[in-house]
N, C-alpha and C positions, 0 to 999 in steps of 0.2 A: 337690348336697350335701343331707343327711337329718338334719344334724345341729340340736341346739337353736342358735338366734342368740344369742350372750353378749354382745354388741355391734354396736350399730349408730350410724351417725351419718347423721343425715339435713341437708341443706343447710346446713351448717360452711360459714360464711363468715368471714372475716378481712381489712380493711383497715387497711392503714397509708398515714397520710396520704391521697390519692387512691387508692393504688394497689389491685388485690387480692391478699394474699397465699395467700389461696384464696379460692375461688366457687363456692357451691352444691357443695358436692364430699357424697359420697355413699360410706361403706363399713359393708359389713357382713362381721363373724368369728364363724363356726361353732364349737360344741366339736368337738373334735379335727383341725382344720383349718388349714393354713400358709398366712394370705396370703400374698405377696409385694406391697412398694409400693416403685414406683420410679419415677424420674423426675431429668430433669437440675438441679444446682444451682439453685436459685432457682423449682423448680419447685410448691412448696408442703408440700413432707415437712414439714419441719421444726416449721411451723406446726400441721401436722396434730397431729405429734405433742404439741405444747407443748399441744392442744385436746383432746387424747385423756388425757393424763397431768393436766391442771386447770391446768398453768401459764401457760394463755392461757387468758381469756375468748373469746368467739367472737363476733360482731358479730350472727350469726343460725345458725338452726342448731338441732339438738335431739340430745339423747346418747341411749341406751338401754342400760342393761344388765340382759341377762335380761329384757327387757322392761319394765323400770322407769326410767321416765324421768329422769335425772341432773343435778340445776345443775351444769354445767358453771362450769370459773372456782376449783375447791378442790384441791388435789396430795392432801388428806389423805381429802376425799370420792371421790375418784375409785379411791385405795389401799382405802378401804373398803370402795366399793364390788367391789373383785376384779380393779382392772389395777393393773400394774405393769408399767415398763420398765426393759430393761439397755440401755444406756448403751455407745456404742465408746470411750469412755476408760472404765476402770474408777473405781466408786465404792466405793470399799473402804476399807479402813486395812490399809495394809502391816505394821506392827509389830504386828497383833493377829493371832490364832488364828483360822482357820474355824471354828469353834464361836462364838466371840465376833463375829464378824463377822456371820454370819449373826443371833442375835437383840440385832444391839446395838439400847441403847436399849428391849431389850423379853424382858431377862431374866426367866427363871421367879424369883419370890422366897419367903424364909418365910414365915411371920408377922410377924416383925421387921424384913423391909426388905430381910435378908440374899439376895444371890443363889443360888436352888438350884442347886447346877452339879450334881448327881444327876438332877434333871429334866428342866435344860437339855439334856444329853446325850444323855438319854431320847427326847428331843423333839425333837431332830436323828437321831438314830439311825434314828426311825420314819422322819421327812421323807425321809431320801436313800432309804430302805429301797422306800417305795411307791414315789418316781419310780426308782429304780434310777441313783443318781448316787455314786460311789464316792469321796470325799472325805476325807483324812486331817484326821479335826478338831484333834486337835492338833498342825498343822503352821501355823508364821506365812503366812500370805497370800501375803508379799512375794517368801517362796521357792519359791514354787508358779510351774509353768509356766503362759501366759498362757490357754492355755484351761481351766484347773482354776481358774483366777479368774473366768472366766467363768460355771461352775459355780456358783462362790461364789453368785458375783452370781443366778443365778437358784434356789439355794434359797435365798437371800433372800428372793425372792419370792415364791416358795410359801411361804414362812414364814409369808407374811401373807394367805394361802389364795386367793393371785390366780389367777384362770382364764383371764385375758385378759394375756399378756406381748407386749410391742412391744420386738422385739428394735433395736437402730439399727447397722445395717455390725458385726455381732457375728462375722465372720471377719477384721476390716481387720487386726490383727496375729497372724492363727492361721499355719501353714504348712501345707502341702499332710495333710499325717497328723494335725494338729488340729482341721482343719475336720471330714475323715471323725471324729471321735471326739465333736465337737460335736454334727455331725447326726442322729448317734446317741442323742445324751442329748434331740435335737427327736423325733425319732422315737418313744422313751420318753415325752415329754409327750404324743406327738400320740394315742396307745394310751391315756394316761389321759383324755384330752376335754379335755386343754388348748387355749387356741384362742392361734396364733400370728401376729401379726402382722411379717412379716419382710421389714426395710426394706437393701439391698443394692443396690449400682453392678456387684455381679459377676453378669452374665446368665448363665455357667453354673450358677452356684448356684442361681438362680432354678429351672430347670428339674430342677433335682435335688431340691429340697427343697421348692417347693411345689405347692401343687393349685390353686392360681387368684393372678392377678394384678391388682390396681389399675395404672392408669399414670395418673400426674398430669404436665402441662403446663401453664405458666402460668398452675400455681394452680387448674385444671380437670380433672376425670377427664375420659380420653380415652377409655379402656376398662377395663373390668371383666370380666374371664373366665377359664376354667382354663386354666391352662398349655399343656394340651393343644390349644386351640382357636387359637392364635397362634404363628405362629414367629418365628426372628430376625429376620428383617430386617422383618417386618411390626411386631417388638416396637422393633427398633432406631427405624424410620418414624414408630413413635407418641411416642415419645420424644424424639426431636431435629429430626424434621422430614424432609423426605422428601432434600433438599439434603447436609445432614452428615450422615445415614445414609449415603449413599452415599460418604462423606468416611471415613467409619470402615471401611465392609465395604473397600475398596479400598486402606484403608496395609498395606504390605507392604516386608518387607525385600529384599535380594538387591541393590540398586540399586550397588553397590561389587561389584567382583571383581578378581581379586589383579593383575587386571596396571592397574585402574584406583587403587588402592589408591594412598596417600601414602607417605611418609616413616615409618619406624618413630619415635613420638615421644615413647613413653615403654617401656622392657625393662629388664621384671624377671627377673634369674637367681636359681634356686635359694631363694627368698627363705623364708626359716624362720624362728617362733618356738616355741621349746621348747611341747610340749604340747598347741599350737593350730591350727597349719598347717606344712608341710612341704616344701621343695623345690618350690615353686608357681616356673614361667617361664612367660611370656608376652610378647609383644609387640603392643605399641597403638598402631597408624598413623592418621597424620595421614587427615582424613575419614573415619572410621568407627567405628560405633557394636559395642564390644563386650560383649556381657554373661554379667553370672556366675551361674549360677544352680546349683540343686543343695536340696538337704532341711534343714529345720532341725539345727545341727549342725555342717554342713560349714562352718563359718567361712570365711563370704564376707565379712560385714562388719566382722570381724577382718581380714583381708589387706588390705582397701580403709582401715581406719584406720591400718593400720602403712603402707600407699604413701603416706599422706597425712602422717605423722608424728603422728595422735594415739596411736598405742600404739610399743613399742619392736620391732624387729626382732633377734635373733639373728644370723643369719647371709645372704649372699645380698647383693647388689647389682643396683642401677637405674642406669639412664639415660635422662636425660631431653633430649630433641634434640642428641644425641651427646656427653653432658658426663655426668660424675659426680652422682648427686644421693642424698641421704641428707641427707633433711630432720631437723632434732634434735625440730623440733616442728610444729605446722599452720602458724605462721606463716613458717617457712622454705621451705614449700610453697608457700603465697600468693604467695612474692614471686618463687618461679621461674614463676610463672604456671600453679599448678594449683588447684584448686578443689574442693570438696567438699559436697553436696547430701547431708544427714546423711535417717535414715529417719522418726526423728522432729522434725518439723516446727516443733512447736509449743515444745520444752523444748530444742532444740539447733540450731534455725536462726533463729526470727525474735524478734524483740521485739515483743510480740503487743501491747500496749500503745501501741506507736508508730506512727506513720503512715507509710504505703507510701514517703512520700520518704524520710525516717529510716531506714528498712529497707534500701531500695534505693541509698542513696549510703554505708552504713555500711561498705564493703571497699574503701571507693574519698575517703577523706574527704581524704585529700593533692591528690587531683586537681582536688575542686570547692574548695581553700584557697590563701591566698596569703599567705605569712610568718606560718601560724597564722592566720587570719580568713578564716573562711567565705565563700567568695563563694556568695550566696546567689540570684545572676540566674543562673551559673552550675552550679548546684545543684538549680533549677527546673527548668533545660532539661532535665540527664541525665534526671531525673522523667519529666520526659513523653516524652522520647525513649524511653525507656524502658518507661513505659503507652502508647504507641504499639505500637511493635514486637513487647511482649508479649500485645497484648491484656486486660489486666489491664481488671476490670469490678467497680466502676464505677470510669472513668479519673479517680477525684480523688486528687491528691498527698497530700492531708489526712486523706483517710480511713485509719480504725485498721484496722492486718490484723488484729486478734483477728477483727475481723467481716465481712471476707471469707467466702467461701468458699473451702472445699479446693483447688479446682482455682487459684482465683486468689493463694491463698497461695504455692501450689509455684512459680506463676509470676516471683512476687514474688525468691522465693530465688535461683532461677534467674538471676534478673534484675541482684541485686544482686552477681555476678562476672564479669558479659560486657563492661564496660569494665575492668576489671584489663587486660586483654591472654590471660588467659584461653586454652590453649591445650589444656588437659587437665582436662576436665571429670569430675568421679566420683558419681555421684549412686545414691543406697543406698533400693531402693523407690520409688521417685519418682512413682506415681502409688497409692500406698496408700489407701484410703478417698476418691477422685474419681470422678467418676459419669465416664459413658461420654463423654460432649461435650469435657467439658474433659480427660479421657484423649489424645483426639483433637486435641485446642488442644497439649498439651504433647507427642506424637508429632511435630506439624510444627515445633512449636522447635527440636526437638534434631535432628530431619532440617534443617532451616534451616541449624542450628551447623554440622552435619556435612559440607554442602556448601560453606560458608563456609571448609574446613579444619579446625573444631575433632576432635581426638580424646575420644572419649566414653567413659567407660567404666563398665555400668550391674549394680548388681545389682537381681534381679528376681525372685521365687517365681512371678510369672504367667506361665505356659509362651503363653498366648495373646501377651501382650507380647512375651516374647524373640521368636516367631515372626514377630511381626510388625514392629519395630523395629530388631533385630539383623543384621549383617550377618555376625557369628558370635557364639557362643556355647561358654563355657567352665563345663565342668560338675564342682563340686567335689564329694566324699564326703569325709566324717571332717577334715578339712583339708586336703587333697593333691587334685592336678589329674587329675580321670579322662580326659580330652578335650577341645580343641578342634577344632569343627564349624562348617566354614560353614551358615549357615543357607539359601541357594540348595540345598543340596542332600541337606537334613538334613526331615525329615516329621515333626509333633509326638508319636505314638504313637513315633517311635525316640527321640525327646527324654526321652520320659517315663523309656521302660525303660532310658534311659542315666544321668537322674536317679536312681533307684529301685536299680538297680544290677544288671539283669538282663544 
């Protein structure tokens, strides 16, 4: 690379308590240049990033940008200085305008205090203009699709004339046609000397969108180089270790075939809601894992909330282990023993506040109770029976899942419906925004489940996933069932152009 260095960090270290949460770690971003940083949970992103943005101090270490050395330790000096990061939840205000969004806080004004909204416009007009980012300014935020939020969010950034953006899992809620439309608008920064730092769990991305890659481990770069210069499994190797690389290249689906196949244990005919989904059948047998996948659009996660009873169904009928079932609402589902693993995690499955025993005994509280009163020795065991089996890390009952990680959150959810009795499992995205290790931790759960007899039923936008998990796959368009494909005999390139609609 020939480009000027707009950032550099030289030996960024960080402890907490004894431990390190990075060491001596070492990165430098060029103008017009896509890092890639990645590495498994707990591997030192995080920290990096809170060191790179001023919201950590750094134990030792030294910043640069542009050559000018940085107190590290300031959110507002380091904005000044020219980085800025977009954030995988959005930072935005839904109820305001992209115009307004973008310079809130930092309106053009008169003389008198008054906002110019004639300059303000002016001055977004140019912004989207130079980077080529096509943004309706008078449209509210909230009604924007999630990658025009994205958008949002980084002229924002450029608002505040940053040359240095750290993107964090900035495709985990795009679908297949918004990530192409994303990379596009990277593409455009990379042609004006933006320098990007792009932190991502999805290893194809990586090789698409950038020109060199950091790997951190344990809080230590393991390697630093262009994309070109490493392949997968040597990239997987340095990542998780040479043991579960080999744990990951090898899950694969097929293991179910129709004459080893269970019991049909839950079929749906005809199942339609006006406007949204159409005449969808299926059936889901006992031991095996089905998934649904298809384009944003095709309301997958409309059909899986009306089988679950959180939206209403039209027309069509289920059965569920050869009985009638028409749940009125999710908890008439629960109690026939099905279950529902929502996409997002954080606003519709866990109590992020609460600690992992709380979480995990919350679907099941009749069972650890006795005439209403908590049995609380009772209550402990499921726990840890529980952070056993699942692997959940770190195994304390006490600890709050706000601060987990991804992969051990999903665990947690998981966790908290496999003593129900649990027979039909639905889980919508389930490994969204989790680095590749614990991908691989929650692959062998559900294959676990699936041997056990449970019926799975998964929606998925990752074609590598369904390929590897699935024992078929059910591909929707517009709301209606284009096909189901066993996946033993189905090859990802026919997945695709089955998805796409070729």
């Amino acid at each position: 690379m020939t480009g000027e260095i707009l950032l550099r960090g030289t030996g960024l270290t960080k402890k907490y308590g004894g431990a390190f949460a990075l060491a001596d770690a070492d990165l430098t971003i060029r103008a017009g240049e896509v890092r890639a940083l990645v590495g498994a949970n707990g591997a030192g992103k995080s920290t990096l990033i809170k060191i790179l943005t001023g919201a950590v101090r750094p134990d030792a270490g030294e910043i640069e940008i542009r050559g000018n050395r940085i107190e590290p330790g300031s959110p507002a000096r380091m904005i000044e200085a020219g980085v800025a990061c977009i954030y995988q939840h959005a930072n935005l205000v839904p109820a305001m305008t992209v115009l307004d969004n973008i310079f809130l806080g930092r309106q053009p004004t008169h003389a008198l205090g008054l906002v110019n909204a004639r300059e303000q416009r002016a001055q977004a007009e140019r912004l989207l203009g130079g980077y080529e980012i096509d943004l309706p300014l008078d449209t509210v935020v909230g009604d924007l699709p999630t990658v025009k939020q994205k958008e949002v969010e980084i002229a924002k950034a450029l608002s505040l004339d940053a040359k240095v953006l750290l993107m964090d899992e900035p495709t985990a809620w795009l679908s297949l046609h918004e990530v192409k439309n994303l990379f596009r608008t990277i593409e455009s920064l990379k042609e004006r000397r933006v320098a990007i730092l792009y932190i991502s769990h999805v290893l194809d991305e990586i090789y698409e969108v950038a020109q060199d890659v950091t790997i951190l481990r344990d809080g230590r770069v393991v390697a630093a180089c262009p994309v070109g210069h490493i392949d997968r499994p040597e990239l997987l190797r340095r990542l998780v270790g040479e043991k579960l690389a080999r744990e990951v290249a090898t899950h694969s689906a097929g293991d179910v075939n129709e004459s080893r196949r269970g019991e049909a244990c839950l079929v749906c005919e005809g199942l339609t809601r006006a406007g949204v989904f159409h005449e969808v059948s299926f059936a889901l047998h006992a031991g095996e894992i089905l998934c649904i996948t298809g384009l944003v659009g095709s309301k997958r996660t409309e059909l899986v909330r009306a089988i679950f009873g959180a939206d209403r169904l039209d027309s069509g009928r289920m059965m569920l282990n050869g009985r009638a079932f028409a749940p009125k609402n999710p908890r008439d589902a629960i109690e026939r023993g099905v279950a529902f693993v929502p996409e997002d995690r954080h606003h519709d499955g866990l109590m992020l506040q609460m600690s992992v025993e709380d979480n995990l005994v919350m679907a099941m509280l009749a069972s650890v109770s006795r005439h209403g009163v908590l049995q609380r020795r009772k209550k402990a065991a499921h726990t840890m029976q529980q952070i056993s089996r699942l692997g959940i890390k770190p195994a304390s009952p006490r600890y709050r899942v706000g601060k987990l990680s991804g992969g051990n959150q999903q665990k947690v959810l998981i966790g908290k419906w496999l003593q129900r009795g649990t027979r039909v499992l639905i889980l919508d995205e389930p490994t969204v925004g989790i680095d590749v290790g614990a991908k691989s931790e929650i692959y062998s759960i559900l294959k676990s489940l699936k041997q056990e007899g449970a019926a799975i039923l998964i929606v998925s936008s990752d074609i590598e996933e369904v390929m590897a998990i699935a024992d078929r796959v059910m591909v929707m368009r517009a709301g209606k069932v284009h096909g189901i494909y066993d996946t033993v005999r189905l090859t990802e390139p026919e997945l695709i152009s089955y998805i796409g609609g070729e």
